[in-house]
C-alpha positions in Angstrom: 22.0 -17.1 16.0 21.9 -21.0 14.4 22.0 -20.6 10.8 18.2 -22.6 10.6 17.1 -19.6 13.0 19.0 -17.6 10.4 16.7 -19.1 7.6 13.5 -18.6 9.3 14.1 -15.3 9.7 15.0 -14.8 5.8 11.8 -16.5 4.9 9.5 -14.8 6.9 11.0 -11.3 5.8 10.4 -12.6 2.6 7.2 -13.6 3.1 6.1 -9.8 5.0 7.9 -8.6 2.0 5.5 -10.6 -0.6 2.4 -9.6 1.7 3.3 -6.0 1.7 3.4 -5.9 -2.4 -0.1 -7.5 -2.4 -1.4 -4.8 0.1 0.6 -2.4 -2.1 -1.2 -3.6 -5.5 -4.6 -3.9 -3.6 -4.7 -0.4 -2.3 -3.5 1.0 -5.7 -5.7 -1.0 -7.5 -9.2 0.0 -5.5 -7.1 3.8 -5.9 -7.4 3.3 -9.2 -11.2 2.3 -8.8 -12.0 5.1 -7.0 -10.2 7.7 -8.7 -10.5 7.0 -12.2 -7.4 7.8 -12.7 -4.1 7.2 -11.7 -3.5 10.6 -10.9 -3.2 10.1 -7.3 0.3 8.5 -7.7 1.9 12.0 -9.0 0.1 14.7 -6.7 -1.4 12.2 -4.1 -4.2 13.0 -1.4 -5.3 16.2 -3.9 -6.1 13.8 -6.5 -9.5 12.2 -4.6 -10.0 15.1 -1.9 -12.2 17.0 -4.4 -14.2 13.6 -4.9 -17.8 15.0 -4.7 -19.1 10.6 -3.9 -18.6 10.3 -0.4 -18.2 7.2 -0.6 -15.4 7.1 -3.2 -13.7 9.4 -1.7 -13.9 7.7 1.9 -12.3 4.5 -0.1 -9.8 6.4 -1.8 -9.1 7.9 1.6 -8.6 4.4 3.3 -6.7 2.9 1.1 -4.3 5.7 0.6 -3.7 5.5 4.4 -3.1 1.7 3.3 -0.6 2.1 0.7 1.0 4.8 2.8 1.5 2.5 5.5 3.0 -0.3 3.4 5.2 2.0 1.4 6.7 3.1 5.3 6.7 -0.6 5.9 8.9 -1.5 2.9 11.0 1.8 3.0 12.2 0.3 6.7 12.6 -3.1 5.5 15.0 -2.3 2.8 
């Protein structure tokens, strides 16, 4: 591998990498939203499950999958 190869490869990790922790923010943010609480970050799915909106919880419910997905993604990267 050529050391500029090398350095491509370094930025775009770092780049996924700085992706992934906006995802990350997103997801916990619109959590947040649809919570109203920050509960979910302690017990997790139990924390919107019992969401009698619909709606909220089906938002809560995608972006958990989200922020589960990019928590996976960074726990390989590292």
């Amino acid at each position: 591998m050529s050391a500029s190869s090398a350095l491509v490869s370094i930025v775009q990790i770092k780049n996924l990498t700085r992706r992934l922790d906006n995802l990350a923010k997103e997801a916990s943010h619109e959590l947040n939203k649809a919570c109203g609480h920050e509960l979910w970050q302690s017990i997790g799915f139990d924390a919107f499950d019992g969401l009698e909106d619909t709606e909220r919880r089906a938002r809560a419910n995608y972006y958990y999958g989200q922020w589960m997905t990019v928590r996976e993604l960074q726990e390989s990267l590292s």
